[in-house]
N, CA, C and O atoms as a DFTB+ gen file, in Angstrom:
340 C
 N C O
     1  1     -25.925      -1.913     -18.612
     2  2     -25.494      -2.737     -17.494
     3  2     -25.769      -4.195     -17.832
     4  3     -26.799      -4.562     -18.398
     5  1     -24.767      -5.017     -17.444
     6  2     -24.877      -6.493     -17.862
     7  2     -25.504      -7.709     -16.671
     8  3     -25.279      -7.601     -15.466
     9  1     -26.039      -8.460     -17.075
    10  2     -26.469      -9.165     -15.784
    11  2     -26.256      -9.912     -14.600
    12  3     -26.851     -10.456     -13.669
    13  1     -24.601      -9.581     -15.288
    14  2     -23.396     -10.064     -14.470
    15  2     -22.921      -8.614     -13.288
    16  3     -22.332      -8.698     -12.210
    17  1     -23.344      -7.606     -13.865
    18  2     -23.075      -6.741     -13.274
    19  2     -24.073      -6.361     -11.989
    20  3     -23.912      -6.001     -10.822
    21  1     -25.159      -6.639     -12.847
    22  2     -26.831      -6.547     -12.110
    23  2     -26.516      -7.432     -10.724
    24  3     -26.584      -6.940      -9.598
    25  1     -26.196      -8.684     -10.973
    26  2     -26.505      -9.914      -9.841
    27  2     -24.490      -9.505      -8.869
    28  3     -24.047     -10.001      -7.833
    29  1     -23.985      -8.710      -9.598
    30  2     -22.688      -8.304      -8.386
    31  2     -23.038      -7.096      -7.670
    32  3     -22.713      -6.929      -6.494
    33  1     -23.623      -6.338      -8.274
    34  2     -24.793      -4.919      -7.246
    35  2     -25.549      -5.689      -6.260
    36  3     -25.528      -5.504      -5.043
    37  1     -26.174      -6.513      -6.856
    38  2     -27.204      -6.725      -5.423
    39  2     -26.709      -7.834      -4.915
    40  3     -27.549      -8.364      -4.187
    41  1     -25.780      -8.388      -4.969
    42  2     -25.226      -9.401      -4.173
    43  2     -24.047      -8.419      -2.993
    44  3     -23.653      -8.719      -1.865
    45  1     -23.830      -7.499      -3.639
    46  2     -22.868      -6.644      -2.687
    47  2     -24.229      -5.700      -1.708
    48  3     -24.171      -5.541      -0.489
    49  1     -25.180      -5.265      -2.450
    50  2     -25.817      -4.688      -1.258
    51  2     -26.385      -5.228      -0.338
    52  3     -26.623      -4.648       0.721
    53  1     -26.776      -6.730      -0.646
    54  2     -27.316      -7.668       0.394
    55  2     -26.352      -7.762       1.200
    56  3     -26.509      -7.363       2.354
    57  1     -25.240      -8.260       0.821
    58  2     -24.276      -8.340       1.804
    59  2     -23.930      -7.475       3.196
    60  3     -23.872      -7.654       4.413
    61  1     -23.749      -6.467       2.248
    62  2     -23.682      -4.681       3.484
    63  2     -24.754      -4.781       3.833
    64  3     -24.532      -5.785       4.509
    65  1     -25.719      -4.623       3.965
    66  2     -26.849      -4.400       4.943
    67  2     -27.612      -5.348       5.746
    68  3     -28.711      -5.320       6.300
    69  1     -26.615      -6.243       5.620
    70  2     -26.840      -7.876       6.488
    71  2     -26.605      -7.392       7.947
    72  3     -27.361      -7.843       8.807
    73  1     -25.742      -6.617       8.270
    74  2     -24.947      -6.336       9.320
    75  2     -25.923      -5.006      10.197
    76  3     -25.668      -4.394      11.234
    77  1     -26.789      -4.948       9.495
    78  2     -27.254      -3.711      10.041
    79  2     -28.053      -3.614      11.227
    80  3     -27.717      -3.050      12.269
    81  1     -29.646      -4.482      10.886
    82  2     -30.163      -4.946      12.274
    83  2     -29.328      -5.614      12.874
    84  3     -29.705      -5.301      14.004
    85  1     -28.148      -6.564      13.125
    86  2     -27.333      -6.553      14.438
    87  2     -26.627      -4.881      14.520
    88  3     -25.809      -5.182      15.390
    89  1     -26.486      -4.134      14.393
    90  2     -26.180      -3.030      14.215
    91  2     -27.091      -2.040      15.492
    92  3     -26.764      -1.586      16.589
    93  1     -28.458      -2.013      14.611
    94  2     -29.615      -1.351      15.586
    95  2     -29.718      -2.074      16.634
    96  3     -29.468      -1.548      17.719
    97  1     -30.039      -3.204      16.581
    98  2     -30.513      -3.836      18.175
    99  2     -29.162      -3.576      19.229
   100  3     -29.436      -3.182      20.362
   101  1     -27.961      -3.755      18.932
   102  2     -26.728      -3.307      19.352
   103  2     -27.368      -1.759      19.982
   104  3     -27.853      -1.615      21.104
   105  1     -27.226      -0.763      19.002
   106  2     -27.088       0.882      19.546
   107  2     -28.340       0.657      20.868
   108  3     -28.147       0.928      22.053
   109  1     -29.559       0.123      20.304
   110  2     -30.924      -0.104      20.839
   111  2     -30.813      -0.535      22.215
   112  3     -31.328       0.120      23.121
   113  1     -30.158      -1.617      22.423
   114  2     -30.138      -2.428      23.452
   115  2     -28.730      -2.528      24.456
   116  3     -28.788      -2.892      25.631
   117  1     -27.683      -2.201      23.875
   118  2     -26.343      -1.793      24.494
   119  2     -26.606      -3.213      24.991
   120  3     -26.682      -3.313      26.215
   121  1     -26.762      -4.349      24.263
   122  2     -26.403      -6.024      24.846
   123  2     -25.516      -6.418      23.539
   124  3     -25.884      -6.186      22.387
   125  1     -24.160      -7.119      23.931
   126  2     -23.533      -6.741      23.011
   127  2     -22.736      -8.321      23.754
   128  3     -22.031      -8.804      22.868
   129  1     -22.677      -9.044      24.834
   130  2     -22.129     -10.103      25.734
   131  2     -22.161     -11.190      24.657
   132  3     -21.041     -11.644      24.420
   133  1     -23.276     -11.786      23.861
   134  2     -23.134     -12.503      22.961
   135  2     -22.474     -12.361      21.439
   136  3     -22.450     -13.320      20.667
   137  1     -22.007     -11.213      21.143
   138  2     -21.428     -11.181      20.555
   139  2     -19.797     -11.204      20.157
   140  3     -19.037     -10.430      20.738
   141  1     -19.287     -12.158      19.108
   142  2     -17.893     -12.022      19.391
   143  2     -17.462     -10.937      18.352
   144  3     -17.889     -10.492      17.287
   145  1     -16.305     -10.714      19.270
   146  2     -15.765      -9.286      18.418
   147  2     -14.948      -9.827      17.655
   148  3     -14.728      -9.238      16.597
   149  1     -14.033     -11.462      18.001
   150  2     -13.139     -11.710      16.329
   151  2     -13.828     -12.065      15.312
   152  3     -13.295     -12.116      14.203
   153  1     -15.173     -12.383      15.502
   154  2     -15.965     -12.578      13.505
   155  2     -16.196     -11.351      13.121
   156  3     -16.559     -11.254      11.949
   157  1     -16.103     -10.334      13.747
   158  2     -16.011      -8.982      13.201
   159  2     -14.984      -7.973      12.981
   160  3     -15.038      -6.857      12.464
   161  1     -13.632      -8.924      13.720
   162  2     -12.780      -8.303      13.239
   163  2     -11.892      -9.040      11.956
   164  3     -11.069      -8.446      11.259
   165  1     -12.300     -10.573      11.823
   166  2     -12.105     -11.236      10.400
   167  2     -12.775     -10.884       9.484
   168  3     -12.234     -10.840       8.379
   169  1     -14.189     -10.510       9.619
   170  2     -14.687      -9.874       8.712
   171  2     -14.330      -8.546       8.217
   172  3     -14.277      -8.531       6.988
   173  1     -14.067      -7.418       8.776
   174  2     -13.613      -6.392       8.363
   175  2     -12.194      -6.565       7.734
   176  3     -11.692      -5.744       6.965
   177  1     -11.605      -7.719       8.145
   178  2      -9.946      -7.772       7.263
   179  2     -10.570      -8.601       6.115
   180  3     -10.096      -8.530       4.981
   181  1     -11.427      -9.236       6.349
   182  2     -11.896      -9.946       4.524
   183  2     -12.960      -9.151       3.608
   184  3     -13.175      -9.588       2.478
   185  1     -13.780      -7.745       4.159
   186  2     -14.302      -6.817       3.426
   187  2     -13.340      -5.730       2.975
   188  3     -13.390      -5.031       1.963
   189  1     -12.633      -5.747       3.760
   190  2     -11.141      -4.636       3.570
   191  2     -10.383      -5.403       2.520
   192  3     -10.313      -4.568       1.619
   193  1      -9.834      -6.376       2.132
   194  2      -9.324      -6.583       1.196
   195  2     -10.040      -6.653      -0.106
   196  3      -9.586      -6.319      -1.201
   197  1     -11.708      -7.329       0.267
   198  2     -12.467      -6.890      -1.170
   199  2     -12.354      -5.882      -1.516
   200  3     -12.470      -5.833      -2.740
   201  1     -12.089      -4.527      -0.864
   202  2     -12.563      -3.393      -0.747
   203  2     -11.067      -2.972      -1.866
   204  3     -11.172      -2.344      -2.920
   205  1      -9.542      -3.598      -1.192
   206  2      -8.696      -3.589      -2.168
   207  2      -8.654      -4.086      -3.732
   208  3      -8.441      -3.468      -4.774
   209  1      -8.882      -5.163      -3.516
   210  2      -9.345      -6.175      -4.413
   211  2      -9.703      -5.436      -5.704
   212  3      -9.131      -5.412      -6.793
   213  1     -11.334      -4.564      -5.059
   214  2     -12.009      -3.567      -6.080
   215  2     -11.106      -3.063      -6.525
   216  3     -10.782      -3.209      -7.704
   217  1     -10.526      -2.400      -5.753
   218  2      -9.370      -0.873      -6.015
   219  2      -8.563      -1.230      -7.434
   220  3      -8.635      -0.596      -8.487
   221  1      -7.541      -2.786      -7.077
   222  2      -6.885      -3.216      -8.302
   223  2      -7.718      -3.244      -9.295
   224  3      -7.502      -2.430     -10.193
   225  1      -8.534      -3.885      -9.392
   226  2      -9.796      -4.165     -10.846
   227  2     -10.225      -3.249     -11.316
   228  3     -10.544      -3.285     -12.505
   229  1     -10.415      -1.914     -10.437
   230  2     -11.323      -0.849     -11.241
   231  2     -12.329      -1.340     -11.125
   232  3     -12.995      -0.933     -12.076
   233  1     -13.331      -2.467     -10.113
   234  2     -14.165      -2.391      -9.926
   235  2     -15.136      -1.438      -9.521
   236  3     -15.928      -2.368      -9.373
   237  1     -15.836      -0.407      -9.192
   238  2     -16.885       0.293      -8.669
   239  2     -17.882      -0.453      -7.704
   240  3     -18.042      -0.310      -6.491
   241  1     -18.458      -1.229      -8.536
   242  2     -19.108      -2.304      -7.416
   243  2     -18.868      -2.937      -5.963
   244  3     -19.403      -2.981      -4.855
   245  1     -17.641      -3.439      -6.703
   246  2     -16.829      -4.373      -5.362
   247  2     -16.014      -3.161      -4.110
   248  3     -15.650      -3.314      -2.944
   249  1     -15.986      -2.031      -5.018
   250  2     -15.260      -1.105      -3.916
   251  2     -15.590      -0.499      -2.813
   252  3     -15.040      -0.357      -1.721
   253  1     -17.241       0.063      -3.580
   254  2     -18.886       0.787      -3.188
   255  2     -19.478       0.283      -2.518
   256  3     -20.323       1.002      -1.984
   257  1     -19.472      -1.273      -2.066
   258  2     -20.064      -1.889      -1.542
   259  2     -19.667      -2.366      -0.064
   260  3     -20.325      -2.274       0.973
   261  1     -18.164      -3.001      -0.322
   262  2     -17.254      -3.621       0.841
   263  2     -16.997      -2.226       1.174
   264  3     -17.725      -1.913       2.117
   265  1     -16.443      -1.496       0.884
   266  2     -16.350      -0.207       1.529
   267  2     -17.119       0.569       2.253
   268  3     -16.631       1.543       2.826
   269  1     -18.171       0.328       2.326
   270  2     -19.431       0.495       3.283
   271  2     -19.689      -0.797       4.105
   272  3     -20.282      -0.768       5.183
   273  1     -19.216      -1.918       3.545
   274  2     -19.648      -2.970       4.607
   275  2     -18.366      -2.933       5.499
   276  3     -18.565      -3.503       6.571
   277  1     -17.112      -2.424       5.361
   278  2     -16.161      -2.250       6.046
   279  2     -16.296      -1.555       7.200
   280  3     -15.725      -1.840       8.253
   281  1     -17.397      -0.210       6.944
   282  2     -17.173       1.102       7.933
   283  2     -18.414       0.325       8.709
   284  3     -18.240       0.391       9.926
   285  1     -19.517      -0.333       8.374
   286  2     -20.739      -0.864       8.750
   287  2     -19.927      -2.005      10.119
   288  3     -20.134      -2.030      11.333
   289  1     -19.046      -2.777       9.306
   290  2     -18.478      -3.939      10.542
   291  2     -17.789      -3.354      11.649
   292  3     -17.730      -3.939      12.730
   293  1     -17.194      -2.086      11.422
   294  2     -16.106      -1.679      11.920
   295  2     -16.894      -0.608      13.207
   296  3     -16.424      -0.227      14.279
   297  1     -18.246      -0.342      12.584
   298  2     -19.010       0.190      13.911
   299  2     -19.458      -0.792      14.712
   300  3     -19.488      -0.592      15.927
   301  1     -19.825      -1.851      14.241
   302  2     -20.154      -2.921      15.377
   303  2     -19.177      -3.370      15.633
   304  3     -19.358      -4.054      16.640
   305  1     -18.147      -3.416      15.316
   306  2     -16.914      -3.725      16.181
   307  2     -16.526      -2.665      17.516
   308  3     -16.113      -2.854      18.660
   309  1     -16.833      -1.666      16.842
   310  2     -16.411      -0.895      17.955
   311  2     -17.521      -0.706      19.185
   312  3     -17.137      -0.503      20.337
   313  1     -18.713      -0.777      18.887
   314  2     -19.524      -1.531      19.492
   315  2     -19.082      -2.565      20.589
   316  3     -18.872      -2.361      21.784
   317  1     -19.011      -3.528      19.991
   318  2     -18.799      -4.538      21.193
   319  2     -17.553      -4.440      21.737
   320  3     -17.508      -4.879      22.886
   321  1     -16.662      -4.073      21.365
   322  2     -15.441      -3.959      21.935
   323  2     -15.449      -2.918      23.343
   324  3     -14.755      -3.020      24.354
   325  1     -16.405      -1.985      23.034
   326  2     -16.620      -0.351      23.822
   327  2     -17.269      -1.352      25.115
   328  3     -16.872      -1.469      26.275
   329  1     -18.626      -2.122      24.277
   330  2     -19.244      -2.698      26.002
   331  2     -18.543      -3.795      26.494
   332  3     -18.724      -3.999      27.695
   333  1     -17.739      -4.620      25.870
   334  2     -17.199      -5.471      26.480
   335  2     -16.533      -4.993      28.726
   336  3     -16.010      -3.958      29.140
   337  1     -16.759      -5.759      29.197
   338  2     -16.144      -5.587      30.665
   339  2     -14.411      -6.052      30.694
   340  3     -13.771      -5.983      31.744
């Protein structure tokens, strides 16, 4: 593994699991009023295309990663969208 490869692994897993404690405190707390649902739904169309992106390249990394940060945004999307009034 190269160190180029090393620093695109953990730059993709930091990424995905950024989203997570807003994630828990979300399920936790069902307060969801401050949150907007279009940075999470731009985000899931700009992890979704990394997620393509990978696909063309034959990346693994870039695919493995946004592809979990996709399904990760896409629950807190549905999240706030569900409590929204």
């Amino acid at each position: 593994m190269t160190f180029e490869e090393i620093i695109g692994i953990l730059a993709g897993v930091l990424t995905t699991v950024a989203v997570l404690p807003q994630i828990i405190k979300a399920i936790k707390t069902r307060e969801v009023e401050d949150v907007s649902p279009y940075m999470f739904i731009i985000l899931c169309c700009g992890v979704g295309l990394w997620t393509v992106y990978g696909i063309l390249k034959e990346d693994w990394p870039i695919i493995v990663t946004n592809g979990i940060s996709f399904v990760l945004n896409s629950i807190m999307l549905y999240i706030v969208i569900g409590n929204k009034d």
